[in-house]
C-alpha positions as CSV (number, residue, x, y, z in Angstrom):
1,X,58.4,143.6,12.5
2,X,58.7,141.4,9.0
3,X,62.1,142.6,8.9
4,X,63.2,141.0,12.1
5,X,61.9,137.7,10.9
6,X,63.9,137.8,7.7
7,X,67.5,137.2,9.0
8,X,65.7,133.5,10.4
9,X,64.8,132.3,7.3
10,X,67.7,132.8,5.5
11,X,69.7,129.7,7.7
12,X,66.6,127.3,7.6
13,X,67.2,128.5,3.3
14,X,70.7,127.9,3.0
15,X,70.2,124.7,5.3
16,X,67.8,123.1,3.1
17,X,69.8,124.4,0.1
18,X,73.1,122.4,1.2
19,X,70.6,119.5,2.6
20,X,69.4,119.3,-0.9
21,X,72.4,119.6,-2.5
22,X,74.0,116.3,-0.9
23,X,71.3,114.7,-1.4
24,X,70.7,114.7,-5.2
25,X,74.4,112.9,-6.0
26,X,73.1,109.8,-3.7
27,X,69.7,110.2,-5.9
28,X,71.8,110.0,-8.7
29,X,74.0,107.0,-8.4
30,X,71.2,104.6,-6.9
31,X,69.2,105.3,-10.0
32,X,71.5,104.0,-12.1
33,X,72.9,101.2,-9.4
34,X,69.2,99.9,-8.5
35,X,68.5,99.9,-12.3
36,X,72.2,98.5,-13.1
37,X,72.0,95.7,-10.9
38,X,68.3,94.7,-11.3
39,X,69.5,94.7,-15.6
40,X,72.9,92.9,-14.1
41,X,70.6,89.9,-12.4
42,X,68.4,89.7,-15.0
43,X,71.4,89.2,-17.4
44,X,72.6,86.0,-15.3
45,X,69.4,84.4,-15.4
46,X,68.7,84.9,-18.8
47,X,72.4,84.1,-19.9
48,X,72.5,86.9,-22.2
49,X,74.8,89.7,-23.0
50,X,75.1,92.7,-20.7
51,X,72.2,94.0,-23.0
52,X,69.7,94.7,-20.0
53,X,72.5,95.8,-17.5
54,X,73.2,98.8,-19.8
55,X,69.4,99.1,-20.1
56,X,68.6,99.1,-16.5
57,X,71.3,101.6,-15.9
58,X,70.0,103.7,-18.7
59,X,66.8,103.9,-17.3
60,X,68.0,104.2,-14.0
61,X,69.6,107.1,-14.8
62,X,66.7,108.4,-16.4
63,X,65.0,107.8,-13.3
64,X,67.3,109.6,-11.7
65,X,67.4,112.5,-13.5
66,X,63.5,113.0,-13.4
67,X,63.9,112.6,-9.5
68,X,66.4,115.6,-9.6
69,X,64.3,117.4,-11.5
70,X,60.8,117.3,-10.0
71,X,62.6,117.9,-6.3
72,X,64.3,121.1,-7.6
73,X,61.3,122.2,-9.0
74,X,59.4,121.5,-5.9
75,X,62.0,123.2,-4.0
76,X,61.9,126.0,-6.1
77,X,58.2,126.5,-6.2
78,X,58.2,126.4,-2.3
79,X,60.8,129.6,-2.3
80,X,58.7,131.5,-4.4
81,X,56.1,130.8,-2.6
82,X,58.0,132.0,0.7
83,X,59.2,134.7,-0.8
84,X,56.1,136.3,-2.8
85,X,54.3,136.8,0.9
């Protein structure tokens, strides 16, 4: 019987694997645009340099690349925990 119920998992797997994997590039860039432009209005009201544009986008992509990291790894620990039972 377990091995009947194997081949339906593997589409929901590879569904949330591609899901996944167009979603991270669109976590990616509005990191670093949200961070960007909140650094880009702050420059215009402070009449500074682009100092806190390049900031924001910095840590927006720093953001960014937390995010990424801490859904693959909970993405990762859910598969072991499918496949381990």
């Amino acid at each position: 019987m377990p091995e009947d119920l194997e081949p339906r998992k593997r589409p929901l797997t590879s569904l949330r694997q591609l899901s996944l994997a167009m979603e991270l590039p669109f976590v990616m860039v509005a990191g670093i645009v949200i961070g960007g432009g909140i650094g880009y209005f702050l420059d215009r009201w402070l009449h500074i340099s682009p100092a806190l544009t390049l900031t924001g986008g910095a840590l927006g992509f720093a953001w960014g690349m937390w995010d990424i990291l801490r859904r693959l790894s909970r993405e990762r620990n859910q598969e072991s925990g499918r496949g381990g039972g």
